[in-house]
C-alpha distance (Angstrom), angle and dihedral (degrees) to the residues before:
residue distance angle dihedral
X1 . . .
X2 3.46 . .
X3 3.87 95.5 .
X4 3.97 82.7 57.0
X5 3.82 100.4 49.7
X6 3.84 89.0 43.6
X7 3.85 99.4 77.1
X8 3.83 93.6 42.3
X9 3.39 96.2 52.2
X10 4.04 96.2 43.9
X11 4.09 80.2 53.3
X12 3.93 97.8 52.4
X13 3.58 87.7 46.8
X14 3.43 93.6 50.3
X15 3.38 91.9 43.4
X16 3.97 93.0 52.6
X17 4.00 84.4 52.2
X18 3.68 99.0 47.3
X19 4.32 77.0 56.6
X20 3.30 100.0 56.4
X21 3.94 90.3 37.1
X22 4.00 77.5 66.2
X23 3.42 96.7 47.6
X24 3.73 97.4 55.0
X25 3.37 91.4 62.9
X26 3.42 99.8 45.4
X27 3.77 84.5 56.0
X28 4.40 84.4 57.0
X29 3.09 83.7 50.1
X30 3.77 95.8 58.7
X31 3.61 88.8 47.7
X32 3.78 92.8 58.1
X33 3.83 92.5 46.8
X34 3.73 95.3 49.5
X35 3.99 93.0 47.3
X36 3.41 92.1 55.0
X37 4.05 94.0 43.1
X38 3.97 80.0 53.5
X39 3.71 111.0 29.8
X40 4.48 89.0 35.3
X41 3.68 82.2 -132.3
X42 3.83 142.9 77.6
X43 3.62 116.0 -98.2
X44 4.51 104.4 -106.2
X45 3.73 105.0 -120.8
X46 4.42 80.3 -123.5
X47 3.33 123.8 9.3
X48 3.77 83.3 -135.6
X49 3.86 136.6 -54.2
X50 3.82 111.5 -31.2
X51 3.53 93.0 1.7
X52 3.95 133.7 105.6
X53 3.26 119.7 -43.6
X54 4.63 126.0 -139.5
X55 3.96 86.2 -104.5
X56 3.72 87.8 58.0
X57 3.67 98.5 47.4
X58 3.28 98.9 43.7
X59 3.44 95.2 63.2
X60 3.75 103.5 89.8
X61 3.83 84.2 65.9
X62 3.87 93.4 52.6
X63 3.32 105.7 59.2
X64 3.78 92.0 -89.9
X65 3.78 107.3 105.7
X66 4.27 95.4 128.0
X67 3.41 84.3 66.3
X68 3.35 102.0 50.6
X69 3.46 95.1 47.0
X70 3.90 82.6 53.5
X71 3.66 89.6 58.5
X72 3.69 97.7 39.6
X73 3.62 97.3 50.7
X74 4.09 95.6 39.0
X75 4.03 105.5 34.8
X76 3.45 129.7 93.5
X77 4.04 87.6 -151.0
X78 3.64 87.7 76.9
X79 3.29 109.1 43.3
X80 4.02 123.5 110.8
X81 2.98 106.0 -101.1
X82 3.62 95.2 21.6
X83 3.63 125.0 -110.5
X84 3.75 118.2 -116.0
X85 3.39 100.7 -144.9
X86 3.97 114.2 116.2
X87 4.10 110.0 -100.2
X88 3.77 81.2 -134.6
X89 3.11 95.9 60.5
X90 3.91 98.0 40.9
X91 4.12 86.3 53.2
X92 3.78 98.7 53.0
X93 3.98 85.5 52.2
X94 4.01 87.1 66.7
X95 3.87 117.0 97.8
X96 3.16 126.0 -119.9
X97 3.51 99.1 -88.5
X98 3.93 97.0 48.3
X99 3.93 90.9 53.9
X100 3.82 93.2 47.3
X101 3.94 91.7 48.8
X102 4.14 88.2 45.4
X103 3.74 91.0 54.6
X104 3.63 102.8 44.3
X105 3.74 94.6 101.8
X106 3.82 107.8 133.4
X107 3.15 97.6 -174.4
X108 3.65 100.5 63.8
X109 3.66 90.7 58.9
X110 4.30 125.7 84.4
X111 3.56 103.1 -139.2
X112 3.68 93.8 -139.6
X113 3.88 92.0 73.7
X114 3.55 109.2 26.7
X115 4.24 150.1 -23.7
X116 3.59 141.0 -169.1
X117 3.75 132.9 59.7
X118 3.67 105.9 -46.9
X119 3.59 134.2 158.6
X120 3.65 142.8 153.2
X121 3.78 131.4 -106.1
X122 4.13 138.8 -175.1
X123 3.99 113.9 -31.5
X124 3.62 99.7 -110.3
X125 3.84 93.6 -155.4
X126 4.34 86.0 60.9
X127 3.57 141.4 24.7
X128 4.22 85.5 -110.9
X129 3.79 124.3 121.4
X130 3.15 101.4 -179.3
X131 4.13 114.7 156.4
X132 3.47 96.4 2.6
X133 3.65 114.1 172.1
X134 3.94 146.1 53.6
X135 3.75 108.9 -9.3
X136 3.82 114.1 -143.1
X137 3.48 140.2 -174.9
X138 3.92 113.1 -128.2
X139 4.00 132.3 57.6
X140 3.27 136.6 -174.9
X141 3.64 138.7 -109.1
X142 3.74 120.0 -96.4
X143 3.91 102.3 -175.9
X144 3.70 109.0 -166.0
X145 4.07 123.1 -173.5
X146 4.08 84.4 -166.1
X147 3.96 116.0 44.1
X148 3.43 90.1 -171.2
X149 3.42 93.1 88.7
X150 3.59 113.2 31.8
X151 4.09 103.8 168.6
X152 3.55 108.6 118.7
X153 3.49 104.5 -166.0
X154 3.55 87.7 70.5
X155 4.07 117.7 150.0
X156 3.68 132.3 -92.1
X157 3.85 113.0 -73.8
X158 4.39 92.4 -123.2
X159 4.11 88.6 131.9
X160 3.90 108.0 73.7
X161 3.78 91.8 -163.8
X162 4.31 86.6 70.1
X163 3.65 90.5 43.8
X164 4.04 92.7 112.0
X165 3.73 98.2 22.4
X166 3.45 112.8 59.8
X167 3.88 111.1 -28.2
X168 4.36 131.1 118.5
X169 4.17 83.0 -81.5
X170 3.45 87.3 76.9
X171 4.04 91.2 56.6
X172 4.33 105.3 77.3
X173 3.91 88.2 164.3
X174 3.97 118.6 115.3
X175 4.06 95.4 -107.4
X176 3.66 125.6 42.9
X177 4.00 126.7 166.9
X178 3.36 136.2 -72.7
X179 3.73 130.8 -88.9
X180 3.99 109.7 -121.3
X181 3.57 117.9 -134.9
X182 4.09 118.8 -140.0
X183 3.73 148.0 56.3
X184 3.86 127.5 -43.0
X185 3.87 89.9 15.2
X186 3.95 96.1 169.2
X187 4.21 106.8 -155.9
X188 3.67 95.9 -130.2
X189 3.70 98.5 -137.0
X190 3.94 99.1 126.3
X191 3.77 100.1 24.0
X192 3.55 117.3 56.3
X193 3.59 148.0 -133.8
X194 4.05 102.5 -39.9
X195 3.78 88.3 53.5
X196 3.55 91.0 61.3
X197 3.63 88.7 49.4
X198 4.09 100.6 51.4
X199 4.06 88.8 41.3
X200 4.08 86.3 60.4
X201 3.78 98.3 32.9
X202 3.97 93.7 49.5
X203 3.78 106.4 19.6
X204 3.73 119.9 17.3
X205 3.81 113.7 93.5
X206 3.84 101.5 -166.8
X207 3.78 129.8 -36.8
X208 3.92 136.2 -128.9
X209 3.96 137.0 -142.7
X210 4.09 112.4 -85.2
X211 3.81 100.1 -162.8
X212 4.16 140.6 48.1
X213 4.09 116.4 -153.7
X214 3.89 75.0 -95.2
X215 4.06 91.2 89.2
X216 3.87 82.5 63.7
X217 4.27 93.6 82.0
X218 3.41 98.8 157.8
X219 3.87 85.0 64.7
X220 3.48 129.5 -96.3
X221 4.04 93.6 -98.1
X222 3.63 85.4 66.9
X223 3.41 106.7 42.4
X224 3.93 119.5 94.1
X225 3.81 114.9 -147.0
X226 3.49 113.0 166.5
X227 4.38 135.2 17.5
X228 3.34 145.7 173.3
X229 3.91 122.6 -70.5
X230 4.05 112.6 -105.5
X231 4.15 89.4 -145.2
X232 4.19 103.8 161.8
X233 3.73 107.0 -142.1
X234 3.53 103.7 -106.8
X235 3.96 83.7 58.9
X236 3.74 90.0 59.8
X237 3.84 108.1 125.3
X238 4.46 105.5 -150.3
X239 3.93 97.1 141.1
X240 3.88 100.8 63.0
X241 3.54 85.9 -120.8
X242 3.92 115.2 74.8
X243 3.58 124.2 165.4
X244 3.93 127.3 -94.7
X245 4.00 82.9 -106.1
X246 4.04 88.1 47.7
X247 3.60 92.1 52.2
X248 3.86 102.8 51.4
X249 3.92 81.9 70.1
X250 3.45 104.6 25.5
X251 4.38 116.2 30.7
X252 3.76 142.0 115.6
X253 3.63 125.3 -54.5
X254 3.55 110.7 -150.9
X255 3.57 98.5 91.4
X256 3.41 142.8 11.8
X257 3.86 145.7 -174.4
X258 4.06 142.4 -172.2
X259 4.05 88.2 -61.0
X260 3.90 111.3 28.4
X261 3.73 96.8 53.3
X262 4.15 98.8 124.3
X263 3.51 90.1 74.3
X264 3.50 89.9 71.1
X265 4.29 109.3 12.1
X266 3.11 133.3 29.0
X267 3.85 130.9 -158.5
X268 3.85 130.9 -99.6
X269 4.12 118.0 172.8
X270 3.36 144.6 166.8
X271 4.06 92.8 -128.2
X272 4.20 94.1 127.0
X273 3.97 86.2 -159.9
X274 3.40 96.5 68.0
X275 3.67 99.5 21.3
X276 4.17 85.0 113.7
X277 4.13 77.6 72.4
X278 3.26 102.2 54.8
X279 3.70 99.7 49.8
X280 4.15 119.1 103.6
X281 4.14 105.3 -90.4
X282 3.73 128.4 -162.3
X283 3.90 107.7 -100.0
X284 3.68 84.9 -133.0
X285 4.05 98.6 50.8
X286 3.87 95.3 108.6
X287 3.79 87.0 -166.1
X288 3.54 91.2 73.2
X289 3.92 95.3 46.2
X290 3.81 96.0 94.2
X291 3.98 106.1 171.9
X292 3.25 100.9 -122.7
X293 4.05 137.2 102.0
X294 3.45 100.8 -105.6
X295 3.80 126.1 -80.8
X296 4.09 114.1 -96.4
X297 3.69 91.4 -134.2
X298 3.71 109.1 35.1
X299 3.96 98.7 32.4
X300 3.26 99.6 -140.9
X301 3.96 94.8 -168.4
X302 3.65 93.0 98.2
X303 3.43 139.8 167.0
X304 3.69 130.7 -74.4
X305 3.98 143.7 106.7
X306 3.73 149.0 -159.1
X307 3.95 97.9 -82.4
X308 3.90 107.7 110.7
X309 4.08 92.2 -117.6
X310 3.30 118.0 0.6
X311 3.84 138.4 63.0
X312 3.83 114.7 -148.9
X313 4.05 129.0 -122.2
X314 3.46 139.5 -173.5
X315 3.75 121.1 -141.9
X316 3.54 133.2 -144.8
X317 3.65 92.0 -112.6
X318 3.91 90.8 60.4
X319 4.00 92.4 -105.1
X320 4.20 116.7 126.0
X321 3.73 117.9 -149.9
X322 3.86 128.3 -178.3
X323 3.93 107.0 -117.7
X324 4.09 107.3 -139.7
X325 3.97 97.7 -125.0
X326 3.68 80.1 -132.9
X327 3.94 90.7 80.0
X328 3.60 126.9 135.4
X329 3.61 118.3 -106.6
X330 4.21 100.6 -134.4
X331 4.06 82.7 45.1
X332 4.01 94.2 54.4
X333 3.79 92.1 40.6
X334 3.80 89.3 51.7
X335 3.56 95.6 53.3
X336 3.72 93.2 55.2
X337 4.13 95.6 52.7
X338 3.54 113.5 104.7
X339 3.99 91.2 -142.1
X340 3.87 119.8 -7.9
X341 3.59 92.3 135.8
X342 3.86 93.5 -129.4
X343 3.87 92.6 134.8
X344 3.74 89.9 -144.1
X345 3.97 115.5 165.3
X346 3.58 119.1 -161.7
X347 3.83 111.5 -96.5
């Protein structure tokens, strides 16, 4: 009897999991709406390199505005002119108590692989701190035309001479940085990630919202914003102290910069050589847990989560669906550009 009722009951709890997996991002999705009711912009996946990421700004809209008080009072990352010190570094300074409070997001979890405040601090086999912080269990889209150059905090296209090589045209996902208010502001096309960093720790004086739900043409029922983490299970961080390999698939979210960007985005492209990359994976298919950080051109932090099947999305209309892992690769890509005009609805 019991060998009977074991199965069943594994499946409705699964099943009540895979709901509230659903809901979760539902709730996100919330959050995004009401910022840009408030703020008459989308929330930018990063302000800009080192600097707060959507999950963090969002969070006056979810129910989570001690926290970001916490962080807007306390961090360095939001301070005018920025401060230069590492957001690692700053987090792994917190007691106890701060970190625990900072990570107890529920919403940011999936049920069916883990719950409760956890985060990640210092790798205690190096002197690294890479993607310290709370771990979560969504990302975003970055939809790149080019994979060639895959940072997404990439600066505002005001030279026309980078506007095919390098500038925010390459970027056709549904969030893209800020724009940074101030003097000297350099666009970052042609010099990489640590001149995006000095511009906003030395001259930017705030920032403001670059795009409207308007950049989403294709209309905002086809339009996939955010998805379940692909994390394989060896990458699984539950010890607050993964490795440096661990936390390329698996690290904090707050922040980000030109190399810990999975934590909170994760690459779609229109590269059909590596399109078999891109697609969402079973968080359980060990053929697709290569150790290895992921690659800078291919991102191969992809999507995928602990559902048997399906990998869940949130829309830009607010609705979830479970994506069959089955899914075409030209159909997934065309549901995360902004405006290709393929007139693709989700099957």
């Amino acid at each position: 009897m019991i060998a009977l009722l074991l199965p069943a009951i594994q499946a409705a709890r699964e099943a009540a999991r895979r709901t509230q997996c659903t809901n979760h991002l539902k709730q996100i999705g919330l959050g995004v709406h009401n910022f840009h009711d408030t703020r008459k912009g989308l929330p930018p996946i990063v302000v800009w390199g080192f600097r707060p990421s959507l999950f963090v700004l969002i969070k006056p809209y979810i129910e989570q505005t001690p926290v970001y008080e916490y962080l807007a009072l306390n961090s360095p990352q939001f301070k005018y002119p920025g401060g230069s010190t590492y957001p690692d570094q700053w987090f792994n300074g917190r007691t106890t108590q701060d970190k625990v409070s900072m990570s107890n997001v529920a919403i940011y979890k999936c049920p069916s692989r883990r719950g409760g405040p956890l985060y990640v601090g210092p790798d205690s086999s190096s002197t690294s701190t890479i993607f310290s912080g709370p771990l979560a269990d969504y990302a975003v889209v970055v939809t790149k035309a080019d994979p060639s150059d895959w940072r997404f905090h990439i600066g505002d296209n005001v030279n026309p001479s980078y506007a095919t090589t390098g500038a925010m045209s390459l970027f056709r996902g549904p969030f893209r940085c800020a724009i940074l208010e101030g003097n000297n502001i350099s666009d970052g096309s042609a010099t990489g990630g640590n001149t995006f960093h000095n511009d906003y720790t030395t001259n930017a004086t705030g920032w403001r919202t670059r795009d409207t739900m308007a950049r989403w043409a294709d209309g905002t029922s086809n339009q996939m914003l955010i998805g379940e983490k692909y994390i394989p299970e060896w990458a699984l961080i539950t010890n607050l102290q993964g490795s440096d390999n661990q936390r390329h698939w698996d690290g904090g979210y707050f922040y980000v910069d030109a190399t810990r960007y999975t934590s909170v985005g994760r690459v779609i492209h229109s590269n059909t050589s590596t399109w078999s990359l891109m697609l969402p994976q079973s968080s359980k298919d060990p053929t697709f847990a290569i150790n290895t950080p992921p690659s800078d051109n291919i991102g191969r932090g992809s999507f995928g989560g602990m559902h048997p099947g399906i990998c869940h999305f949130l829309f830009g209309d607010g609705s979830v669906h479970a994506v069959d892992l089955s899914i075409s690769p030209s159909t997934i890509y065309a549901l995360c550009d902004v405006d290709d005009g393929a007139g693709v609805t989700f099957p």
